[in-house]
N, C-alpha and C positions, 0 to 999 in steps of 0.2 A: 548474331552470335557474339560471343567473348571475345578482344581483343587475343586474347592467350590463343586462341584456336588456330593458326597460322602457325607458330611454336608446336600444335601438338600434332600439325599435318608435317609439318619439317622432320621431325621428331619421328615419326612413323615414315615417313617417305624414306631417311638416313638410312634409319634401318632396315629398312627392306630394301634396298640396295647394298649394303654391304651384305643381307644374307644372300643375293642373289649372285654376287660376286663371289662371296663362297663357293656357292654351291655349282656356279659354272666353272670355277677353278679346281672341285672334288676337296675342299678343304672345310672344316669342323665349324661350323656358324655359331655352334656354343662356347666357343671359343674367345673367351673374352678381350683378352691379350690379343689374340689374333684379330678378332674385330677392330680394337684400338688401331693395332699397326696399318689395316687397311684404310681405316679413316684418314691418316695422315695425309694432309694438301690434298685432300678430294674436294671439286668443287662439282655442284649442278645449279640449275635454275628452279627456284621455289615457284610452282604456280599460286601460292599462297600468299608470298608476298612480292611476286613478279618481277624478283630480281635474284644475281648469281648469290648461294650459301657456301662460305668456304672455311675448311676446316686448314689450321694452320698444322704445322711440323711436330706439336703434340696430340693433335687431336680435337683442341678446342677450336669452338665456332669464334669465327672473327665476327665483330659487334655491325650489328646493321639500328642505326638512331633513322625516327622518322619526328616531324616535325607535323602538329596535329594545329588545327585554326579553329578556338570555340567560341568565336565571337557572332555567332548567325543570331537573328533575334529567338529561335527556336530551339538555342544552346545544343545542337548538335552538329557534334566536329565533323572536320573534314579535313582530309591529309594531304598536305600542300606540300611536305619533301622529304626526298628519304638521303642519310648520307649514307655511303656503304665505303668501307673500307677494305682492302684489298691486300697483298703482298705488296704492290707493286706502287698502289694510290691511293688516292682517297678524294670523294667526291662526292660535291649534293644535288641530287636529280630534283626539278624541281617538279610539282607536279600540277601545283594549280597556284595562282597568284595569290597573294596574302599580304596585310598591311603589318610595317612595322611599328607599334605604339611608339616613340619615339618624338620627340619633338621635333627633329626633320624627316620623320618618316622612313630612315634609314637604318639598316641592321646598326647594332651596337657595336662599339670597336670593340677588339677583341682583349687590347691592355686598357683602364681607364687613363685619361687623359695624365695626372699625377701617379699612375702608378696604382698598384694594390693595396703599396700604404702610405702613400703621399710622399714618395721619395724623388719622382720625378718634376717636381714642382717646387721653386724657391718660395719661399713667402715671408714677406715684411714684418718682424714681430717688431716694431719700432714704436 
């Protein structure tokens, strides 16, 4: 199936929990506003994409990045890590071993060595 297809069980799962929270509370599930307010900081476990989905203090889903390897000779990927972010943390589950193309084989640092724009680097114009 679609990668999107995880997104559209999420998606349906959200909401059939909040109407089910409605309706065991006796409160209006057409209720839009009211939907909103109950989504706030609800979190579950996606069997979709096997880890917790959390909705922040508006209502929006906090971001889940996965990390895909399409380097097989049969060009089909396979998903080596997921980072999820949380209120409180943020962390990347790793899921299957993966090389970094790099010249030592090592993730890329996170600032380059000189900076974004060569600022952290003296250089000789002489």
């Amino acid at each position: 199936g679609s990668h999107y297809s995880s997104y559209l069980y999420d998606a349906v799962f959200i909401y059939a929990l909040l109407v089910k929270k409605c309706l065991t509370s006796q409160l209006d599930f057409r209720n839009g506003s009211l939907m909103l307010e109950i989504a706030r900081n609800i979190t579950f476990i996606s069997d979709a994409i096997m880890s917790p989905v959390q909705f922040d203090s508006n209502a929006d889903r906090m971001p889940v990045y996965t990390i895909w390897d399409y380097t097989s000779p049969t060009g089909i990927g396979r998903l080596v890590a997921i980072e999820e972010l949380s209120y409180s943390e943020k962390y990347i589950k790793m899921v299957a071993p993966f090389k970094w193309f790099t010249k030592d084989g090592k993730a890329p640092a996170d600032v380059p060595e000189c900076g974004f724009d060569g600022s952290l680097c003296i250089y000789d114009n002489s």
